[in-house]
N, C-alpha and C positions, 0 to 999 in steps of 0.2 A: 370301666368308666368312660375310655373312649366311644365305645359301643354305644354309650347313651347316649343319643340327639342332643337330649336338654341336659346334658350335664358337660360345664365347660369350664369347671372349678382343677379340673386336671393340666389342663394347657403347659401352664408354667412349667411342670415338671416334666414332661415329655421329654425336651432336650438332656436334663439333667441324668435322663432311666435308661436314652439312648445311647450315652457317652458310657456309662457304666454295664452297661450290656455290649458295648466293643473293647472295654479295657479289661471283660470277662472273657473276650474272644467267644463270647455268644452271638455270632454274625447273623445267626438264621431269625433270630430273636428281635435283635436290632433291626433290622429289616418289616420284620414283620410289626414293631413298633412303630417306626416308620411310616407304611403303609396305611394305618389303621389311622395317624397322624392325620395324614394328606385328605385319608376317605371324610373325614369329619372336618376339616378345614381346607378344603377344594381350592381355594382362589390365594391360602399361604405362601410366600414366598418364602421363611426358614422353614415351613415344614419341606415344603419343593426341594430346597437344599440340603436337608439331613436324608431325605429320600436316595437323593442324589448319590450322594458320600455313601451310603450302604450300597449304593448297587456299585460303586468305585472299586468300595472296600473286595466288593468279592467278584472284582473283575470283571461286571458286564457293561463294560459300555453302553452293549445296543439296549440292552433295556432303561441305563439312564436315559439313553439317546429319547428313544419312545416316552419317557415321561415327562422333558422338557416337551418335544413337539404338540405331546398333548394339556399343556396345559400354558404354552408359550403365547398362544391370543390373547388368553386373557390377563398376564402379563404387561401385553405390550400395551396396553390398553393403560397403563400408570407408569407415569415418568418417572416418578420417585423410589419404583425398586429394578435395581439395575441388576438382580440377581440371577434374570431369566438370561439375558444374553453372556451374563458370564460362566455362567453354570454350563449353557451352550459349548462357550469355546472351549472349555476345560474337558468337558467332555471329548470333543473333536481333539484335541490335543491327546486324551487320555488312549486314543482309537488307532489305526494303522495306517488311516484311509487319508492318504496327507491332505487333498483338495478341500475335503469341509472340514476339516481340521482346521488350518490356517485362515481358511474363506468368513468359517464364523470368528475366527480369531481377530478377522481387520470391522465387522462392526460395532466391538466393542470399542476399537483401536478411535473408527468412527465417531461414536459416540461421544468420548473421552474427548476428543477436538472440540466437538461442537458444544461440551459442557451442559447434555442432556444426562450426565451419569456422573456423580460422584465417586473422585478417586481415592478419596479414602473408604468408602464404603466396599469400591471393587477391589481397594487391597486387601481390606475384612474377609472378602465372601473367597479372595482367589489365598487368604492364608489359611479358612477352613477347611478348603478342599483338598489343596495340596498334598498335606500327606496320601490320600488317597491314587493321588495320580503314579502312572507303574511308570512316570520317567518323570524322576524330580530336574533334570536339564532342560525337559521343554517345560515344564511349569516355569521353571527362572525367565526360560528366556522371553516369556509371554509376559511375566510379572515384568521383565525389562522395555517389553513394547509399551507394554500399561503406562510406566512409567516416562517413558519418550515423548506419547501421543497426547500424555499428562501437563508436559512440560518442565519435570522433574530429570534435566538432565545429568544434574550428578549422580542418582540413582539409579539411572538407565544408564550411564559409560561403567559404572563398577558392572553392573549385573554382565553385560556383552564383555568387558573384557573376561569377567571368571567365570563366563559361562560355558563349557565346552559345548560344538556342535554336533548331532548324532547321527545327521543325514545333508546331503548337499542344500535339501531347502532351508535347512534351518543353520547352515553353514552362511546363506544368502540373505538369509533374515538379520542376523549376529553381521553380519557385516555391513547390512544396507544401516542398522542401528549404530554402528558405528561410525559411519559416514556422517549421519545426520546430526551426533552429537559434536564430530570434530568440528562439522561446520559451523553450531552452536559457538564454540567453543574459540572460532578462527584458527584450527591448527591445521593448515593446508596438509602439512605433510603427510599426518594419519588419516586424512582424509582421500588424499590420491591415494593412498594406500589401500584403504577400504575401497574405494573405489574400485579398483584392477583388481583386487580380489572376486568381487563382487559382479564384475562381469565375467570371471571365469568362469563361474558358481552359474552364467545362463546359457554353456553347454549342455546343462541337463532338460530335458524339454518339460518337468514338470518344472522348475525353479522358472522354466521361459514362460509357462502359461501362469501359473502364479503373479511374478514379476506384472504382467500385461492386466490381468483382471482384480487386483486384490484394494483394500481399501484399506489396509494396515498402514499405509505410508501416503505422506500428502505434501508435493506429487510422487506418482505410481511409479515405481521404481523398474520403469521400462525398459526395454531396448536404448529406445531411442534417447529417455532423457537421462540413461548413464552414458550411452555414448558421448552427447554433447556435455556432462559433465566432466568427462574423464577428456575430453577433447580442449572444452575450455581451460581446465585445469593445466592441463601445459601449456594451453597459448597464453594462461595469467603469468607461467613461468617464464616467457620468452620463446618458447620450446615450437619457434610454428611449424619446424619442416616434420616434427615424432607428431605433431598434433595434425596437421595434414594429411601425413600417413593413413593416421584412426581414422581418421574423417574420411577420406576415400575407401579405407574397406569396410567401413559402413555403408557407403552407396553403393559398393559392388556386391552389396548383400541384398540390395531391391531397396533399399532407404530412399525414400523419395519427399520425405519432410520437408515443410519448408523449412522448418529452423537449421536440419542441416544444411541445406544447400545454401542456405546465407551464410552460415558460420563456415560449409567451403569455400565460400567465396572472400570470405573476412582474408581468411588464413593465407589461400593465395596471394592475397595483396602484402599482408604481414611477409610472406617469403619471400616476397621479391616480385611479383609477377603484377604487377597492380591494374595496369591495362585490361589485363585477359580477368582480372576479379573483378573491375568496373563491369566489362561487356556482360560477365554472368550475373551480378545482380541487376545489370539496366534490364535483362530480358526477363528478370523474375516481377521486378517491381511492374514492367507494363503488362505481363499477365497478370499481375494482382489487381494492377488496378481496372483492367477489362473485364476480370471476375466482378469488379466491385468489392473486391478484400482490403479495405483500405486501412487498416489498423495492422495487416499483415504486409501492407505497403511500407507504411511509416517504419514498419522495424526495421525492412530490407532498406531504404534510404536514407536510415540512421545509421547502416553498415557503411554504406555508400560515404557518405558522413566522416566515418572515423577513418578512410583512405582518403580524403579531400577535405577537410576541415575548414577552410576557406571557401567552399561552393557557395554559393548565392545562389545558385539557378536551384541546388537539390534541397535545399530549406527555403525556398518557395513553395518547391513541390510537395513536402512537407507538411508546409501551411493550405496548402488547397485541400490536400487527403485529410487533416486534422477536423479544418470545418464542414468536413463531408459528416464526419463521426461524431460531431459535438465536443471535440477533446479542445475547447478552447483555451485550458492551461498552458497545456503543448504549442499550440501556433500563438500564442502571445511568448514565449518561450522563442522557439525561433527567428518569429520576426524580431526580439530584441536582437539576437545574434547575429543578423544581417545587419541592423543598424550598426550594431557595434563595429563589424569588421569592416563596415565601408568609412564609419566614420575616421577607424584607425588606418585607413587607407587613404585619408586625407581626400574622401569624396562624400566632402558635406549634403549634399543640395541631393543625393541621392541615400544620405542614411538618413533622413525625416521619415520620407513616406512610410516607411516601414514600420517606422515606432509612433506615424498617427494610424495606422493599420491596427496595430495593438490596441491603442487608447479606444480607437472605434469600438475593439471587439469587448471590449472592458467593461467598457460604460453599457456596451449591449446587455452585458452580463448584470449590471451592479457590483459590480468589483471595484468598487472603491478605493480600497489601499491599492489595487493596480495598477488603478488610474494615478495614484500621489505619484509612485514609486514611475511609472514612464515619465507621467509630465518631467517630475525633476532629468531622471535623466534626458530626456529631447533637451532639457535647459545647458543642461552638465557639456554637451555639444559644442553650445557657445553662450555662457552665461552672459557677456557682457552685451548679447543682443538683444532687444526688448521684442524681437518676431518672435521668438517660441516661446516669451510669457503672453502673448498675446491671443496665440492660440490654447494655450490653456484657461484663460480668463474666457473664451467661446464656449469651450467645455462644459465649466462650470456653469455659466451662465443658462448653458442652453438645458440643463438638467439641473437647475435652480439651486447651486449648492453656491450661496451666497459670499459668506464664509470664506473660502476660498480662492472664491473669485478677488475679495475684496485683498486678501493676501499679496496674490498677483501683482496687483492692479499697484498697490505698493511700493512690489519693488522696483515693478516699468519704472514709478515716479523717481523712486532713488535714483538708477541707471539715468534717467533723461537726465535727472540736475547735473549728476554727476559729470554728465557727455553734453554739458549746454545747450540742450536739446530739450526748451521749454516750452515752445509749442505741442510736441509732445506729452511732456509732463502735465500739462492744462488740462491736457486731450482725459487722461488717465484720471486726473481727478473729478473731470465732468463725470466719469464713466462711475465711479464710487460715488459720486452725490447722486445719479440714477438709479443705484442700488440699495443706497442708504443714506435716502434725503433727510434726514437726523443724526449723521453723525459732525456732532463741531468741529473732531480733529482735522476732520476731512476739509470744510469751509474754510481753517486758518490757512492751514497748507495751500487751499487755491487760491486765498486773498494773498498770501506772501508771493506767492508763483505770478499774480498779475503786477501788484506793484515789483517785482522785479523786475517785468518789461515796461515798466512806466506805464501799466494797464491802470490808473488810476479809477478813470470812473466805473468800470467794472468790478474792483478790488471793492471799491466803497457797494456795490449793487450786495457783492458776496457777504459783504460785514454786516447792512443794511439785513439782510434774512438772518444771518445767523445773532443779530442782535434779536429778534422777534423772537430765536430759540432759544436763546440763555439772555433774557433783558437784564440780568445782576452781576454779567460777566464784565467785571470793568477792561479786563484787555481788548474787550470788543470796539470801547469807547476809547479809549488810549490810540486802537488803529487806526477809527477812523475819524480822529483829529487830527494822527500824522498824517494820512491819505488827504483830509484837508490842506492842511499846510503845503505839501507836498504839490497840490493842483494850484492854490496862490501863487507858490512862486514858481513854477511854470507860467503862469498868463501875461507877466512882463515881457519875457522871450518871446510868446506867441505873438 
């Protein structure tokens, strides 16, 4: 029946005559059912995999190998069956050959990250195949990766802890997966744990070349960034002179990173030496910044940073490299922190500029809550002064956020009564009747504000309009008959 072209009323049972022809230990049968499978459905993904499994079953790799490669295009070609790349690894897994072993093992690993292959579908296809594979330990510990790069960490720390390893790379793999889960998990301890492990594990030169090129882990579980983990890792402990140590015989191995040499240079200052760890990161940061590496500047001057925390001069710096790069979170970020700490240094007049710096870059942006959140604080400075609502009332006005403005404009008035400082407060309500020549709250408050300096015939001009805007407001006429009264007996005196 498979034989026929046009007969395809067979299909369904294929899998069912295959599995009963292996539990006959009819291997050559099953095979050749198989085969005959794929001939008549060329572009199948389960027939690809019972193909598969037969050549498992009787130990040929290379010729599973050959039947993935050869029908693997046209695979890749549908996101929706992820059976080609995992048939792949399992196969490399099932072989001796550890390099495409592992190498196809980190695309699936890949994959899995980026949520182009479904993980339950790839725990289907890697629990079909399984039995077939001649080391059910690296089957687990792959099904353990699966489940890592998945984000299935409690099924990935069982699998790496009971999973024994059979060879230093997969000694290196069981441990870099353990690492990753403790850190999940916040448990430092099994984590430096696996860590030092796991750098042991990169004496062997293939677990080094692996380690350097593989995409099962993200990020690559290199050289370098186990050293700077295993380095950071004591200096989170306090441990800087054992974390120093690591870190210098990593650069006596050729390590020429920037991230180490700033993280030597952290360390030096953490031990004591802070001087000689300034001089080494000021020389890195001005080659960064001659290169024009400016985002690798900023990290190195955020080192600089945490041995000086009070600089002004190196969170300038900071801010000039940030707007080189666009990173205008970071240098508003900053600049507040300079204002902050001049201000707490009791040097007002020089923590503004800094936080009208921000509000600048702010408003550049349309960062509006950015802008609320400076202005108040530039206020918070010195609330009870009506200059820094003054310049935010500018702000607003000059980027038409009304609103706002009018908020402001407010409290100035509050502040001026408050501080007998009504020429001011005039001043403030002119600026809101400019803004929103229809509001009456506005009008009463300037007719009060004049007749409290014996502005009489003014107070009567401001009642006189705001009568034309509410003509049925009888408090409008109630005022200005006292404002009357009030000009009568004035004129005796005059």
């Amino acid at each position: 029946m498979l034989e026929d072209p046009a007969d395809r009323s067979v299909i369904p049972y294929v899998p069912a005559a295959i599995e009963e022809l292996h539990i006959a230990e009819r291997r050559d049968d099953s095979l050749g059912l198989a085969l005959a499978w794929v001939e008549k459905e060329p572009a199948s993904p389960i027939a690809l995999c019972y193909l598969v499994r037969s050549y498992l079953y009787r130990q040929d790799g290379q010729s599973a190998s050959q039947v993935i490669r050869r029908y693997r295009e046209a695979f890749d070609a549908d996101r929706d069956w992820p059976e080609n790349i995992v048939v792949s690894a399992l196969i490399s897994i099932a072989s001796d050959d550890i390099q495409p072993k592992w190498m196809t093992a980190g695309h699936v690993c890949a994959a899995l990250r980026s949520r182009t292959v479904n993980y339950d579908r790839v725990s289907d296809v890697l629990e079909f195949l399984v039995p077939a594979i001649p080391s059910p330990q690296r089957a687990l510990l792959y099904a353990g990766l699966l489940a890592l790069n998945a984000g299935d960490h409690a099924e990935a720390t069982a699998l790496f802890q009971t999973t024994p390893a059979e060879t230093p790379v997969e000694n290196f793999l069981r441990n870099i997966g353990l690492e990753r889960t403790a850190t999940n998990s916040d448990d430092s301890r099994a984590r430096f744990t696996a860590l030092r492990e796991s750098w042991q594990c990169l004496r062997d030169p293939q677990v080094d070349a692996l380690a350097e090129s593989s995409e099962i882990f993200d990020p690559p579980p290199t050289r370098i960034n186990l050293g700077l983990a295993i380095a950071r890792s004591l200096q989170e402990n306090e441990a800087y002179s054992d974390a120093l140590r690591f870190i210098e015989d990593l650069t006596r191995q050729g390590v020429e990173d920037t991230n180490v040499l700033r993280l030597r240079a952290e360390l030096l200052g953490q031990a004591g030496s802070r001087s000689d760890a300034l001089n080494a990161l000021e020389e890195l940061v001005q080659l960064q910044e001659s290169s024009r590496k400016y985002a690798d500047a900023i990290d190195t001057l955020e080192s600089m940073i945490r041995l000086v925390p009070g600089s002004i001069r190196l969170r300038a710096r900071i801010v000039d490299n940030c707007l080189k790069i666009g990173s205008f979170d970071k240098a508003i970020e900053q600049l507040v922190m300079q204002g902050r700490l001049l201000h707490k240094a009791g040097r007002l007049s020089e923590a503004e500029p800094p936080i009208h710096r921000a509000i600048e870059i702010a408003t550049m942006t349309n960062d509006w809550d950015n802008v609320h959140k400076l202005h108040r604080l530039l206020i918070s400075f010195a609330p009870d002064e009506t200059r820094m609502r003054h310049a935010a009332v500018a702000t607003y006005v000059q980027y038409g956020r009304t609103n706002e403005a009018m908020d402001q404009l407010r409290e100035i008035v509050r502040i001026s009564r408050k501080q007998n400082e009504m020429d001011e407060a005039i001043a403030a309500s002119h600026q809101m009747l400019a803004l929103d020549p229809e509001d009456p709250a506005t009008y009463h408050q300037l007719g009060e504000l004049l007749v409290s300096i014996q502005e009489y015939h003014q107070a009567d001009r401001v009642y006189r309009r705001l009568a034309r805007l509410a003509p049925d407001d009888n408090a409008v006429k109630a005022k200005r008959s006292a404002i009357a009264a009030l000009t009568r007996a004035r004129q005796p005196l005059q």
